[in-house]
C-alpha positions, -999 to 999 in steps of 0.1 A, spaced: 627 -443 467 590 -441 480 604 -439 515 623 -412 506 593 -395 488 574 -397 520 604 -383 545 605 -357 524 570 -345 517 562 -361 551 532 -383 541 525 -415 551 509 -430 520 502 -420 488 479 -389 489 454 -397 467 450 -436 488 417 -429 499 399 -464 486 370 -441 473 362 -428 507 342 -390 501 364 -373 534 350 -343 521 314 -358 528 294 -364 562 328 -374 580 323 -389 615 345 -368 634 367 -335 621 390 -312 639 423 -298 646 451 -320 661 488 -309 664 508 -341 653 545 -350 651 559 -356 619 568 -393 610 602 -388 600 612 -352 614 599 -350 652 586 -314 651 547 -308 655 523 -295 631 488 -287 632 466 -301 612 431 -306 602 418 -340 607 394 -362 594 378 -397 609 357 -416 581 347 -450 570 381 -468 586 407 -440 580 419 -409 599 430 -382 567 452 -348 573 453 -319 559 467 -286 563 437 -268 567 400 -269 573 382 -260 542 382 -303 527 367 -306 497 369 -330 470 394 -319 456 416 -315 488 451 -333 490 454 -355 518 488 -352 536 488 -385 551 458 -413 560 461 -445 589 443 -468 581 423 -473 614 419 -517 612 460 -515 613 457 -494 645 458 -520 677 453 -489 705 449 -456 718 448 -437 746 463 -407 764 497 -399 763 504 -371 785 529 -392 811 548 -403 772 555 -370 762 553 -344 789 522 -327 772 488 -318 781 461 -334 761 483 -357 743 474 -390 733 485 -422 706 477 -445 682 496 -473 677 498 -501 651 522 -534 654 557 -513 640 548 -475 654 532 -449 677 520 -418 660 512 -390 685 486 -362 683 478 -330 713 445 -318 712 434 -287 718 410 -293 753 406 -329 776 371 -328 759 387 -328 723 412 -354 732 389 -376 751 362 -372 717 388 -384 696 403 -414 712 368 -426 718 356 -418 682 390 -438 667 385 -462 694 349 -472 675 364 -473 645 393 -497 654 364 -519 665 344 -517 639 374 -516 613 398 -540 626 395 -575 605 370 -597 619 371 -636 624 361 -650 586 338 -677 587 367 -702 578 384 -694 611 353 -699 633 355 -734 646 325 -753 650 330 -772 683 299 -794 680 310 -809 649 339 -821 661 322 -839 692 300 -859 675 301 -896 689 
């Protein structure tokens, strides 16, 4: 049923699944970006919002806290992205993928779309789950004769 929810009001994730993030506050990067629907392929613009480890949408500019989100990624789940012009045919197009999709955006210049894959290209870095201290192995230990 929550699949269903989200074809039809064509969010991703609950809109109010912001983990306490203030979008409305000091984001790192805002702007508009015409992206294709999840579940119907058209293209809508919308106002977008990079902060703390998530990209936000919204239909238009003026974000405040009491804005509704229309959809959020998670940025750690995202593995790349890049341009995407030879994939769809489009100028200034680019995508983000994560392991089971590829969500694509058009900006509105090569600047813009060049700003925002390296502004969500930092925050995949500095998002995506690092090696815990129980993973790192500690090769001299084991070489001890």
């Amino acid at each position: 049923m929550a699949s269903l929810w989200r074809a039809a009001t064509g969010l991703t994730e609950k809109a109010d699944d912001h983990d306490g993030v203030e979008f409305w506050s000091n984001p790192e990067r805002t702007g508009w970006l015409t992206k294709q629907g999840e579940y119907i392929k058209t293209w809508r613009r919308r106002w977008f919002v990079l902060k703390q480890g998530k990209l936000f949408w919204f239909k238009d500019s003026a974000v405040t806290r009491a804005s509704r989100t229309r959809g959020v990624i998670p940025v750690a789940t995202c593995l790349t992205v890049k341009g995407a012009e030879d994939v769809l045919n489009k100028q200034y197009a680019f995508e983000l993928s994560t392991r089971s999709e590829t969500m694509y955006f058009i900006a509105d210049s090569e600047k813009e779309k060049e700003d925002w894959i390296n502004s969500i290209g930092r925050s995949i870095v500095q998002h995506s789950r690092s090696v815990t201290d129980s993973e790192v192995v500690d090769y001299d230990s084991n070489n001890k004769n």
